[in-house]
C-alpha positions in Angstrom: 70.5 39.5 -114.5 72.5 42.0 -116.2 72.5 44.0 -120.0 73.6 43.6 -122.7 76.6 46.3 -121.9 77.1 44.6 -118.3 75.7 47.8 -116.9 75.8 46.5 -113.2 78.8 45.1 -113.7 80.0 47.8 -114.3 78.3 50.0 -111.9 79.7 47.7 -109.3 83.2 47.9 -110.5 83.3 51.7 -110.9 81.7 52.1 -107.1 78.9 53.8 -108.2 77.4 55.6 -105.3 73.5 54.6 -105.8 73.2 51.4 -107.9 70.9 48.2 -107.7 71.4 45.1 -109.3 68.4 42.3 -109.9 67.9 38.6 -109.8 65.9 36.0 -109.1 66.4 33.3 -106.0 65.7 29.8 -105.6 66.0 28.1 -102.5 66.4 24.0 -101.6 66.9 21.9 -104.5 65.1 21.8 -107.7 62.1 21.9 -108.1 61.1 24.8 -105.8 56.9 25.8 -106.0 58.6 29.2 -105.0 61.2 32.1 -106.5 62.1 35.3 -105.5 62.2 38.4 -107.6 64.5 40.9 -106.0 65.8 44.5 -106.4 69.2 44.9 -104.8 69.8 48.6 -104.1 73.5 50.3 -102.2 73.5 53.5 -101.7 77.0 54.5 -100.2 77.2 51.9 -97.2 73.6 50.9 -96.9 72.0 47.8 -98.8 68.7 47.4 -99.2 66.3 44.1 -100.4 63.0 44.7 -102.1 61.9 41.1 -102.8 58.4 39.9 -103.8 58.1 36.0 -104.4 56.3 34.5 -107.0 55.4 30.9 -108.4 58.0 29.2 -110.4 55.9 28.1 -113.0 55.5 32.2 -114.0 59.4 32.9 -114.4 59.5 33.2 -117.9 57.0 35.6 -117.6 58.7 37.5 -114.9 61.6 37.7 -117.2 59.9 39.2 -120.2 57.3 41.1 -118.5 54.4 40.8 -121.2 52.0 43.0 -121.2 49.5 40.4 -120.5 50.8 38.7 -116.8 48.5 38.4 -114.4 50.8 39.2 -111.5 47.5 40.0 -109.4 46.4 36.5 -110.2 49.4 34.5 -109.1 49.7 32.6 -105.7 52.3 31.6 -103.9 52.8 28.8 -101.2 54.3 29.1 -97.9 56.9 27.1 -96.0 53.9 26.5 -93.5 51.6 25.4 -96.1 49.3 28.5 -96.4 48.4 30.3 -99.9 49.0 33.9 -99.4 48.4 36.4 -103.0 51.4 37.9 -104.1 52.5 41.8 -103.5 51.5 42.9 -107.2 53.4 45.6 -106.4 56.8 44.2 -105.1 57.0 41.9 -108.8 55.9 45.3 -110.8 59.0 46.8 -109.6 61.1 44.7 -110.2 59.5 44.1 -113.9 59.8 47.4 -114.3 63.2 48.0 -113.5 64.3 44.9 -115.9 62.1 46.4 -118.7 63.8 50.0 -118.1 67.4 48.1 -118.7 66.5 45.5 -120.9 68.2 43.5 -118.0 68.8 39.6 -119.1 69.8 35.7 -117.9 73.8 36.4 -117.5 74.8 34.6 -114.3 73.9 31.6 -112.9 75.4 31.3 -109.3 75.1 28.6 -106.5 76.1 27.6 -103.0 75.7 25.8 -100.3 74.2 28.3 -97.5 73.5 27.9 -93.9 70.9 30.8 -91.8 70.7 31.7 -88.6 67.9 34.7 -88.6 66.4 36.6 -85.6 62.9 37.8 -87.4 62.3 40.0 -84.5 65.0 42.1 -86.2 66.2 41.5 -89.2 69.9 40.0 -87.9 71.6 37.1 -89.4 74.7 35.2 -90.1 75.1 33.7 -93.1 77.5 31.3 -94.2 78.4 30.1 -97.6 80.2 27.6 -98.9 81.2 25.9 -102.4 80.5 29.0 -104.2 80.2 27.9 -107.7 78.9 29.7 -111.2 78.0 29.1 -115.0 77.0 31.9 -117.5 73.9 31.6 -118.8 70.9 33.0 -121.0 68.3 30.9 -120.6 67.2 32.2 -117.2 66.1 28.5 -115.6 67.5 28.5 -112.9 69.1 25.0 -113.5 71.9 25.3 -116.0 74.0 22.7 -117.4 75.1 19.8 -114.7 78.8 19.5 -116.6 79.5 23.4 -116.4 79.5 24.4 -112.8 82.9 26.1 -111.8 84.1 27.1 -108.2 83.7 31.4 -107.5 87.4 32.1 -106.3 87.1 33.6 -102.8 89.5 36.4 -101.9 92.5 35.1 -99.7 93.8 38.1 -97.6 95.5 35.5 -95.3 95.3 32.0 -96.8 92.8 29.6 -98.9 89.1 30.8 -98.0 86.8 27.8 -97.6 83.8 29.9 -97.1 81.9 33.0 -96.9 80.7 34.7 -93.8 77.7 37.5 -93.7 77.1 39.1 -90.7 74.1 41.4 -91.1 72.2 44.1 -88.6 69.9 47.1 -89.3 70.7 49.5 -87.0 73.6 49.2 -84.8 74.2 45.0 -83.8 74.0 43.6 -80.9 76.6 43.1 -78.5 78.1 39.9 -79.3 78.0 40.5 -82.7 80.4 43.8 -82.3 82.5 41.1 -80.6 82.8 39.0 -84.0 82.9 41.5 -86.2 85.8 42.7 -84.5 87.7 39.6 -83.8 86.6 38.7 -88.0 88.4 42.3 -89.2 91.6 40.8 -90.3 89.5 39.3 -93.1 87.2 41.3 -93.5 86.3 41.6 -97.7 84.2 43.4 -99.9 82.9 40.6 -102.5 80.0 40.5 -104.7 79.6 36.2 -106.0 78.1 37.8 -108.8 81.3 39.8 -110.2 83.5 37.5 -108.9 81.8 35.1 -111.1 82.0 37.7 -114.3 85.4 37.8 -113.7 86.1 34.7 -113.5 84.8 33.9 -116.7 83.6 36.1 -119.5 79.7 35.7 -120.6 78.9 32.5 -122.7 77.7 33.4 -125.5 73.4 32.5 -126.2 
């Protein structure tokens, strides 16, 4: 999501020392019982997640945060087949925030992502691969089959086939100070989403 003025956009482009950005997930292929409302938040070097999940069938009313949701009534299935109630709180903010911007559908974007997490402590690698994006307004997740075009990944030192997060919370462990130092020759800053805006200027709705 972004406004009308591309405010995180531009936040992002400027290096803004505290700024968050906000979208919504989907994971597996369509349909999904379960999204992902998240507030991404940097502050100099650190990142942090806030994400509250939701059912799919309540994303329009994520996105236009009338007065009348019931976020306290939704429900929202597990991967191990439980029903757990959703964090009202965790979807108020990030309604809140989108109301506070007027934050919109702009960016669609899409890849093909493998996981490897350690739940014990929040470390992972990521890796993903045919990065691909389509502006958008109509906030469905979906978009149009036809449209999809590739997210041009930077290419310090020759065609970049895919993208590679290593992630830690404090300090990481041993063997991943080993990759991270053997990985510094490419080492990138890259955000899909303005890679994607810059790529190709907003459709218009």
């Amino acid at each position: 999501l972004d406004t009308a003025h591309l405010t995180f956009l531009r936040w992002h482009r400027e290096h803004v020392v505290d700024r968050f950005k906000l979208r919504i997930r989907r994971y597996g292929d369509h349909p999904a019982p379960t999204l992902y409302a998240e507030v991404k938040r940097k502050t100099g070097s650190i990142v942090r997640k806030h994400r509250a999940a939701f059912p799919a069938d309540a994303l329009q009313a994520v996105l236009s945060g009338a007065p009348s949701t019931n976020v306290e009534g939704w429900a929202c299935a597990r991967e191990l087949g439980g029903r757990v109630l959703l964090d009202p709180a965790a979807i108020e903010e990030f309604m809140r925030h989108r109301s506070h911007c007027g934050a919109i559908p702009t960016m669609l974007v899409a890849c093909v992502r493998e996981s490897l997490r350690d739940p014990r402590d929040g470390t992972a690698v990521t890796v993903d691969r045919e990065l691909r994006y389509q502006p958008s307004c109509r906030g469905d997740l979906i978009g149009d089959g036809g449209t999809w075009r590739p997210i041009p990944l930077p290419d310090a030192s020759g065609p970049a086939a895919g993208l590679l997060e290593l992630k830690y919370v404090l300090d990481p462990e041993p063997w991943m100070a080993t990759l991270i130092e053997q990985l510094a020759p490419w080492r990138v800053s890259f955000s899909k989403y303005a890679a994607a805006m810059t790529a190709s200027a907003p459709a218009a709705c």
